[in-house]
C-alpha positions, 0 to 999 in steps of 0.5 A: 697523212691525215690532213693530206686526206683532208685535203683531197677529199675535195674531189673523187681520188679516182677521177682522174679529171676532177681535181689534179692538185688535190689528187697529186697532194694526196699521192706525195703525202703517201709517197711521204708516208712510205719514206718515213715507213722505209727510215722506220725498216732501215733503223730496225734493220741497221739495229739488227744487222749491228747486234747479229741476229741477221745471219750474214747472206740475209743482212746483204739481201736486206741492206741491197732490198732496202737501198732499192727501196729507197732509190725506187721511192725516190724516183716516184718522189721525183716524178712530181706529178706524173705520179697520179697517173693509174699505171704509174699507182699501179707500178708503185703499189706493186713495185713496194710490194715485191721488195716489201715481200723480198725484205720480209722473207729474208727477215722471218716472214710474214711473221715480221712485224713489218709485214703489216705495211702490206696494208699501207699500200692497200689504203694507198690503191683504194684512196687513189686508184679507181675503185675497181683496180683498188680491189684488184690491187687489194686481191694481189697483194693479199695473193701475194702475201698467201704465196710467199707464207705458202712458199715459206711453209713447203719449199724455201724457208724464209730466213730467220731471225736469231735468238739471243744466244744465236740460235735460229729456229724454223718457223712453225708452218701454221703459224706462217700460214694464220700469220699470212691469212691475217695479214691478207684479210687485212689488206683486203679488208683496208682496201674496201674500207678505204674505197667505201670511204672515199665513195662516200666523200666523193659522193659528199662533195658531189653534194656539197658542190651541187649546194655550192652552185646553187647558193651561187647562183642565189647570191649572183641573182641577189646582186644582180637584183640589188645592182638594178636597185636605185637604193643604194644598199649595204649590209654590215656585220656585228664587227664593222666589216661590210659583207655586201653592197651594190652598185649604188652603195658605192657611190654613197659609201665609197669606203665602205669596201672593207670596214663601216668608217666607225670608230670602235667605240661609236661602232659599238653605240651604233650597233647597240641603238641598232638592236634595240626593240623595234629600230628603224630609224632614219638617218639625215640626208646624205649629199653625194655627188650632187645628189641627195639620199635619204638612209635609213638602217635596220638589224638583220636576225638569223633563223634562229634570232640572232643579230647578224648585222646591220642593213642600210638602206640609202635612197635618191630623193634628189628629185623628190626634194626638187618637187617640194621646193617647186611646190613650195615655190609654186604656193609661194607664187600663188600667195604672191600673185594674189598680193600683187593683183591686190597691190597694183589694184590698191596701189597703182593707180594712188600711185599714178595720182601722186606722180601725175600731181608731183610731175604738175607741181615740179612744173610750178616751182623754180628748178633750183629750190628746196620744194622742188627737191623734195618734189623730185625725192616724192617722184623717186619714191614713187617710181620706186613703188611702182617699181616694187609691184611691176616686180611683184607681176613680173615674179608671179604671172611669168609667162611661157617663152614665145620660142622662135630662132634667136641670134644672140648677138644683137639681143646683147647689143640691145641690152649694152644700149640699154644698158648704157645711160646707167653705165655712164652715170657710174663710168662702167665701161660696157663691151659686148665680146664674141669668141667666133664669128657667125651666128649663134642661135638658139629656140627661144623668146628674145625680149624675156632672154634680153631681160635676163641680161639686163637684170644682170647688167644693172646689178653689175652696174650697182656693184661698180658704184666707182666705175669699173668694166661690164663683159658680156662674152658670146660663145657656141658650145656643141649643144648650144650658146654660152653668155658669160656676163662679168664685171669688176665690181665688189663681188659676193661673200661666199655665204651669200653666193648660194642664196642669190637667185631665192627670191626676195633675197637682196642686199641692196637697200632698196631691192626686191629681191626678184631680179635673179629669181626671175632670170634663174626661172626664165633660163629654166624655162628655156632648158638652161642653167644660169651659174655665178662665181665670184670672189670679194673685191675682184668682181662676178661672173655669171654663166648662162648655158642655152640649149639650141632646142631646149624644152619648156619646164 
C-alpha cells in the first residue's frame, strides 16, 4: 500500500484527468488491501465459528456476509480500470461499509476488533475521491457507525460473542456507544488527515512539474545553443558516460553515444590529469571526415566544488590550417620570386653567352668528334639552367587566368601535337578519347590550362622510358569538364603520392620540382581540383575537375 501510495503521488488522486494510471494503480492497491483485510475476517471468523463462541443464526449471517464480501470485492478487482470512476469509488466505500456494519453486528458490535476497517475505507475515499466527497464519505460512514451503536444500545442488540463457558452477555449501552464515537472520530479524522495529505502532494507535484518544465525548457535552450555551435562539444562524467553532446560531436565522436572509448585504467589517468590545478590543455589535431579539429578539454565542479566531469571542446580549424599553408606558401613565393628575378638577372644572360658561343663552336667542329660531344653536353646543361630559372618565374610570377569560353577539345590536340616529338623519341603512343560528342567548355585561359596538360604529359612520357600509352579522356560532368590523363608508366609509391603537387619535390635526377605545384595552383585558380591515383608498376592517372564558371582564388 505504501509504495501504491508512492507511486500516485505523482498526481492529484482527485483529478480525474491528471494522471489515470497512477490513479488506477493506487485503486487496485486498496482493492488489494481490503482482499487481505477480508482473508484477515475470514480466518477470525472460521476460528470462531470451529470453537463455538458464534451462536448458530450469527455463524450463517456471517459466513453469507463474508462470502458477499468476497464476491463484491472480486467484481470491483474485475472492473479493472472502471474502477477509478468517483461513482464507482463511491459504490465501493459504501457497499464495504454496509456488509462491514452487517458483519460486525452479528459479531459483538462496534466493540469488534474489526470495527476499526471502518477507517480503512476513510483513507480510501480521501486518497481517491475528490476532497469535498471525501469528507462526505467520512461524515457517512462515521453516521453509519453512530447509528448502528445507537441501534444496538435501544432496540436490536447486536449478537454476542460467547464466553468460554458459553455464556453470553449483553453489552453495556455506554460502552457500545463511547466505543462507536471512537471509532466514528476515527474515521472522520483519517479521512481529513488523508485529504490534507494528498492536497499537499498534489500541490508538490504542481511544484515539482512546473520545475520539471522549467528545467526542460533550460536544457532544450541549451541544445538548441550547442547545436548552432560550430564547436563540436561533449561532457563527459567521472565514470566515462557521455551526458551531452551536440550535433557537431557527433561527427567528431561518433562513439561516443554511450561511454568515452577509454579503457579503465587510462579513463582513470585521464581523469586524474584532467582535475589536476589549473588543466586546460589541448589535445592533438583531430582528422575527421575530411576535416581537421582542434580539442581541447576541462573539469567541470559543481556549486559546491566538486568534480562532476569532464567538458571537451573540438574546433574546426580546417580553413584556418588551410590560411597558414597558403600563407606559407605565399612567403615561400615571395623568397622565391626574389631569388628568381635575382637569378634571371645574374644568370640568364652568362647563360645566353655560353649557349650563343657553344652554338658558334658546334659549327667549327666535325659532327662526329669527341669535342663536338662535349659541345653538345655544355649546350644540354645549359638548356638545362636556363630550364630551372624560366620554372623558377613560372612558379613565382603566376599570373591570373584570362577567362574567356573555352572548348577543351582542341587544347588536348594541341598539347598531343606538342606532345609528340617526346612521345616518339620514348615509343608512347598518344590518344586523345572523348566520352560524348559536341563541345565541352569552360571559363577559362586556354594557353595556362594547355600548360597544365603538358606538364602532365611530359612527366607521363618520363615514367614510360620503354614506351608505353598516354590517354588523355574529355568528359561533361553536370557543373562542368572532366580531363583524366593516364599512362602505363612506373607509377608512384603510396608514401610519395601525397607529396607530389609541394613544390620543389621531384624524383627525377634533374627535376625542379614545380611542374605539379604550378599546374595544382593553375587548376585552383580556375575553381578546379586536380587528384592523382596510381599504383607501382601498373601507371598513373591524374583527374582535373573544371567548373563551367569557376571563380578566381
Amino acid at each position: 500500500m505504501a509504495q501504491a501510495l508512492a507511486t500516485a503521488i505523482g498526481t492529484t488522486p482527485w483529478a480525474p484527468t491528471n494522471d489515470a494510471d497512477a490513479r488506477t494503480r493506487l485503486a487496485r492497491w486498496f482493492a488489494v488491501a481490503r482482499v487481505l483485510a477480508l482473508l484477515a475476517i475470514a480466518a477470525v471468523v472460521a476460528a470462531a465459528i470451529a470453537s463455538g463462541r458464534l451462536p448458530p443464526p450469527s455463524a450463517r449471517y456471517l459466513g453469507g456476509a463474508l462470502g458477499a464480501l468476497v464476491l463484491f470485492d472480486g467484481a470491483v478487482l474485475a472492473m479493472g480500470d472502471r474502477i477509478v470512476s468517483e461513482t464507482g469509488l463511491a459504490v465501493q466505500v459504501t457497499g464495504d461499509t454496509a456488509l462491514l456494519g452487517f458483519m460486525i453486528h452479528h459479531a459483538g458490535g462496534p466493540l469488534n476488533p474489526f470495527a476499526g476497517l471502518f477507517v480503512l475505507h476513510a483513507v480510501i475515499g480521501g486518497a481517491l475521491l475528490s476532497p469535498r466527497r471525501a469528507r462526505l464519505a467520512a461524515m457517512a460512514i462515521a453516521l453509519f457507525v453512530g447509528s448502528l451503536a445507537l441501534l444496538e444500545a435501544t432496540a436490536l442488540p447486536a449478537a454476542c460473542i460467547r464466553a468460554r463457558d458459553g455464556s453470553c452477555a449483553a453489552a453495556d449501552p455506554l460502552l457500545l456507544l463511547t466505543s462507536a464515537g471512537a471509532i466514528a472520530t476515527l474515521v472522520v479524522g483519517a479521512g481529513n488527515v488523508v485529504i490534507a495529505l494528498m492536497r499537499a502532494l498534489g500541490e508538490e507535484r504542481r511544484r515539482l512539474a512546473e520545475v520539471g518544465q522549467v528545467l526542460g525548457l533550460e536544457r532544450a535552450k541549451l541544445r538548441s545553443i550547442l547545436d548552432c555551435m560550430s564547436d563540436a562539444v561533449i561532457f563527459v562524467l567521472p565514470d566515462g558516460r557521455t551526458d551531452l553532446r551536440n550535433r557537431v560531436a557527433e561527427t567528431v565522436w561518433p562513439h561516443a553515444a554511450g561511454r568515452l572509448c577509454h579503457p579503465p585504467h587510462k579513463l582513470d589517468s585521464f581523469i586524474a590529469k584532467v582535475q589536476a590545478p589549473g588543466a586546460s590543455e589541448s589535445h592533438p589535431t583531430l582528422l575527421r571526415g575530411g576535416r581537421s579539429y582542434q580539442a581541447s578539454y576541462a573539469p567541470v565542479h559543481d556549486a559546491h566544488g566538486t568534480f562532476s566531469g569532464v567538458v571537451m571542446v573540438a574546433r574546426d580549424v580546417t580553413e584556418q590550417l588551410h590560411a597558414e599553408r597558403l600563407r606559407s606558401e605565399h612567403e615561400r613565393m615571395a623568397v622565391v620570386g626574389k631569388l628568381a628575378t635575382a637569378l634571371a638577372h645574374e644568370i640568364n644572360n652568362p647563360l645566353g653567352v655560353i649557349a650563343l658561343y657553344t652554338q658558334l663552336a658546334l659549327g667549327l667542329t666535325e659532327p662526329g668528334g669527341e669535342l663536338a660531344d662535349h659541345l653538345r653536353t655544355v649546350q644540354r646543361n645549359t638548356e638545362l639552367c636556363k630550364k630551372v630559372v624560366r620554372d623558377l618565374l613560372d612558379y613565382a610570377r603566376r599570373r591570373p587566368p584570362e577567362r574567356r569560353t573555352l572548348d577543351l577539345a582542341p587544347v588536348l590536340e594541341r598539347v598531343a601535337r606538342t606532345l609528340a616529338p617526346h612521345a616518339d623519341r620514348s615509343a608512347v603512343a598518344i590518344r586523345v578519347e572523348r566520352a560524348e560528342p559536341g563541345e565541352v567548355t569552360v571559363h577559362g585561359d586556354g594557353d595556362q590550362l594547355q600548360q597544365v596538360m603538358v606538364n602532365l604529359g611530359l612527366n607521363a612520357i618520363d615514367a614510360m622510358p620503354s614506351g608505353g600509352e598516354l590517354v588523355f579522356r574529355l568528359s561533361a560532368t553536370p557543373d562542368g569538364a572532366r580531363i583524366d590523363v593516364r599512362d602505363t608508366g612506373e607509377g608512384i609509391a603510396e608514401d610519395l603520392l601525397e607529396r607530389i603537387f609541394a613544390p620543389f619535390f621531384t624524383t627525377k635526377a634533374q627535376g625542379t620540382g614545380l611542374g605539379l605545384a604550378v599546374s595544382r595552383d593553375v587548376v585552383a585558380a580556375h575553381g578546379g581540383r586536380i587528384d592523382a591515383k596510381s599504383r607501382p608498376g601498373t601507371g598513373t592517372e591524374f583527374t582535373i575537375q573544371l567548373p563551367s564558371h569557376g571563380g578566381e582564388r
